[in-house]
N, C-alpha and C positions, 0 to 999 in steps of 0.2 A: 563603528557604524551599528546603530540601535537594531536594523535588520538584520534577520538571517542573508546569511550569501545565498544566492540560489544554487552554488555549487554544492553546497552543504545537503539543502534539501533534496534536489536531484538524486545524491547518493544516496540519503536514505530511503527517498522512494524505491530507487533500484534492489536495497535491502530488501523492503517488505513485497516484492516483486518474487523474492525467491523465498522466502518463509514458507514454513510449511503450511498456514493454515490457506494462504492465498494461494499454492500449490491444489490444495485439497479443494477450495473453494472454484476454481479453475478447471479443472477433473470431472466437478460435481453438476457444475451449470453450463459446461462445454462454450468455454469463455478463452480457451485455448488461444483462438485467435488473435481476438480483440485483446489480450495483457499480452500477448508475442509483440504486437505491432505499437503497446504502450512502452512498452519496456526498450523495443528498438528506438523508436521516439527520442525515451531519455535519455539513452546512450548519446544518439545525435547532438541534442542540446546540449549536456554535459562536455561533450567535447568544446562546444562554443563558448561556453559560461565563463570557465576562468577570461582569457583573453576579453569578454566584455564587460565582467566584472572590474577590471585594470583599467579601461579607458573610460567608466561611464563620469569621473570626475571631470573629464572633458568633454562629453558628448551629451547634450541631454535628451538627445532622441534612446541614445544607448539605455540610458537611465532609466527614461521612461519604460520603456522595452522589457529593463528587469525588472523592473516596477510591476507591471501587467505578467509578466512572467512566473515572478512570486506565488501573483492571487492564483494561478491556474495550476502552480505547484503544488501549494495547502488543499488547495480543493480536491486535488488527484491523491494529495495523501491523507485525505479525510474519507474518501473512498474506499482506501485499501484497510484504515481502521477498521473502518463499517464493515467489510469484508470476513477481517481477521475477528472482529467480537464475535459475529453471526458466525461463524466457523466454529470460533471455538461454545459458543452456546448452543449448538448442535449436538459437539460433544461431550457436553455436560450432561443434555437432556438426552440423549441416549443411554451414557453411562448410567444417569439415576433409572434408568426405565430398564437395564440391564439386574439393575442391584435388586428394583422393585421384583422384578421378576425372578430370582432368585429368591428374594426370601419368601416370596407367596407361593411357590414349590417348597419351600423349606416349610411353611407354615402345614400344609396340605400331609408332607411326610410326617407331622405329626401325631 
């Protein structure tokens, strides 16, 4: 099957669910709630997934189902991307504003 399984996907969402920058990112925006209640979410489906992934050769409502389920997978894990880049480009631009600021003290001790 040219598709990813949605069980597949599922799991990695639940991965980048617990990463640390989605952690940080989560902390940061007081988003606590809302990825508690995504993440319970995926759990639920996940448990359904296999078992409907095995009948949708016989069911095309099943099919269709993970069909539409899929788009709403990638989309929830193009979010937590978007998440984790801005996270971690946070910490970049901190870090360089950290350095900058050390050597313009370093310059001054001159």
């Amino acid at each position: 099957m040219a598709e990813a399984f949605a069980t597949e996907i599922a799991k990695s969402l639940l991965g980048k669910l617990g990463s640390c920058a989605v952690q940080e990112f989560r902390l940061a925006w007081g988003l606590e709630d809302d990825l508690a209640r995504l993440e319970e979410r995926l759990k639920a489906i996940n448990a359904v997934l296999s078992d409907a992934e095995k009948q949708q050769s016989k069911n095309d409502r099943i099919r269709l189902w993970l069909h539409k389920l899929r788009e709403v997978l990638y989309d929830a894990e193009d979010v937590l991307d978007e998440i984790e880049c801005e996270t971690l480009r946070r910490q970049v631009v901190k870090t360089n504003r950290e350095h900058l600021q050390k050597g313009t003290a370093l310059l001054f001790k001159l």
